[in-house]
VOVO-58231 format. One record per residue (C-alpha): x, y, z. Coordinates in steps of 0.2 Angstrom, whole numbers, plus 5000, padded with zeros to 4 digits. Layout:
# residues N
XYZ
...
//
This chain:
# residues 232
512950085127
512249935119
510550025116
511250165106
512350035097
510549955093
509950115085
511450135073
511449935068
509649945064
509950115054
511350025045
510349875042
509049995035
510150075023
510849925018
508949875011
508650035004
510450024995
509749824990
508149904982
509150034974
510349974967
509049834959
508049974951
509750054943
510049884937
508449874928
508250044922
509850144920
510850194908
512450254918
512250114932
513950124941
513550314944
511750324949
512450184962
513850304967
512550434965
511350314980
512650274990
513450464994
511550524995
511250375010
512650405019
512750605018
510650595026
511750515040
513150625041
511850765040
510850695056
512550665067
513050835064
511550915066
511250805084
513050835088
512751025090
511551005101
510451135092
508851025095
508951035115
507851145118
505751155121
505651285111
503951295097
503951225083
505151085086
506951105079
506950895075
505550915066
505851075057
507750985053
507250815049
505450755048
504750885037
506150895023
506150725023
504150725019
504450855008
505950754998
504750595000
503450694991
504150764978
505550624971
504250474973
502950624963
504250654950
504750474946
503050404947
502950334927
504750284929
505050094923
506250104939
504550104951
504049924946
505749854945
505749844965
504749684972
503249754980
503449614992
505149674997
504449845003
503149755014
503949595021
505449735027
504149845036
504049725049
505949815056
504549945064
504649795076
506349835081
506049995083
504849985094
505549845104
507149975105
505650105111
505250005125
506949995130
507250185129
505650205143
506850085154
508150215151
507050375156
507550425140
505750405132
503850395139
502750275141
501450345131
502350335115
502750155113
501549995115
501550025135
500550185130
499450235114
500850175101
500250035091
501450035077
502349865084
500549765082
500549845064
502249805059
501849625064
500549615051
501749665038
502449475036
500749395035
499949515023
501449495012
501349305012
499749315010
499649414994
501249394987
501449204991
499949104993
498649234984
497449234996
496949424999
496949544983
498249674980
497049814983
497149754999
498849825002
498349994997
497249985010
498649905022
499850045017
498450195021
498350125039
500150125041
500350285038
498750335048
499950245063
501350365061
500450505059
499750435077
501350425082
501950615077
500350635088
500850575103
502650625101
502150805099
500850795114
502050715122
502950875121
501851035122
500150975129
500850835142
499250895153
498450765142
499350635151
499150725169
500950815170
501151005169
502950965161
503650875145
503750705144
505350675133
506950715142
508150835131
509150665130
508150605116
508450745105
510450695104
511250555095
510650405090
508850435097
508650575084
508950435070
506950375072
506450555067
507850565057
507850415045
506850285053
505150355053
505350435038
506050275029
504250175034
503250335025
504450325011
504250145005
502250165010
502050284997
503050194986
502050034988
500450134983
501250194969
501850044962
500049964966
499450144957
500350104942
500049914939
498149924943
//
């Protein structure tokens, strides 16, 4: 129990920041502040109404091509990613966010991928996609402190150097998509002739990293590129 009450606490947690970083760009850039916070707030927790109900039903329990979690959760959020952050790129809302914020809270990839190794204890997860495996993401999200104090507080690497930062980041979850996907239709790669994730981690909460907390990191990579975009 305590490992899918994890899940949800770091979700929450997660949408606490992104309501903090939110609600400071509304603040800043807004004309009809108290409803574009309502506006935030109902958006956030409808995206987690949407991804309980859709676990709930146990439509994603299945092996079937293409996967139903992906085709329900990571590629509209991508798409949603794509476009809003594409549409609002020159909005003075971009830049009211501190581009430290987005990369000191990267470092909650930790988490998750301490919870990941937990998951493998349960059976409910493979090796092979967490740092026991080919998943580096928790080595990457340990940088995220030390390049943001080192930018952002003592000035000793250059901006661009997040740019950089951020490609690589999103070079590790497209790994990570990799191994997931392997993981589920081409397991021969890791000498078995059956999938490696248990239909378990297709139900609530375990959907929640393909659901919200994967997509979050892409989200706020792209949004640190563009603020970096923007101010270059």
């Amino acid at each position: 129990m305590w490992l899918k009450i994890s899940y949800i606490g770091l979700t929450a947690a997660t949408v606490l920041f992104l309501m903090i970083i939110g609600f400071k760009a509304i603040e800043d850039s807004s004309s009809n502040i108290k409803k574009d916070k309502i506006t935030l707030v109902i958006g956030l927790l409808l995206w987690q109404l949407l991804i309980f109900t859709i676990a709930s039903s146990g439509i994603l329990k299945t092996y079937d091509f293409p996967p139903r979690f992906a085709l329900a959760f990571i590629l509209p959020s991508f798409i949603f990613t794509g476009i809003f952050l594409y549409r609002n790129r020159n909005e003075k809302w971009i830049n009211s966010i501190p581009e430290s914020w987005i990369i000191y809270f990267q470092s909650y990839r930790i988490l998750v991928e301490t919870l990941f190794v937990f998951t493998v204890a349960r059976g409910i997860l493979n090796p092979q996609v967490t740092i026991e495996g080919y998943n580096v993401d928790m080595i990457f999200a340990f940088s995220a402190p030390i390049i943001a104090y080192q930018v952002y507080e003592r000035g000793l690497l250059p901006r661009r150097f997040i740019r950089t930062w951020n490609y690589i980041g999103l070079t590790v979850i497209a790994s990570i998509i990799f191994l997931f996907m392997t993981s589920l239709y081409k397991p021969e790669i890791y000498g078995s002739e059956s999938p490696l994730i248990p239909l378990e981690a297709f139900s609530y909460p375990y959907v929640l990293i393909a659901g919200f907390l994967m997509p979050t990191a892409v989200f706020l990579h792209i949004l640190s590129i563009i603020q970096l975009h923007k101010k270059r």
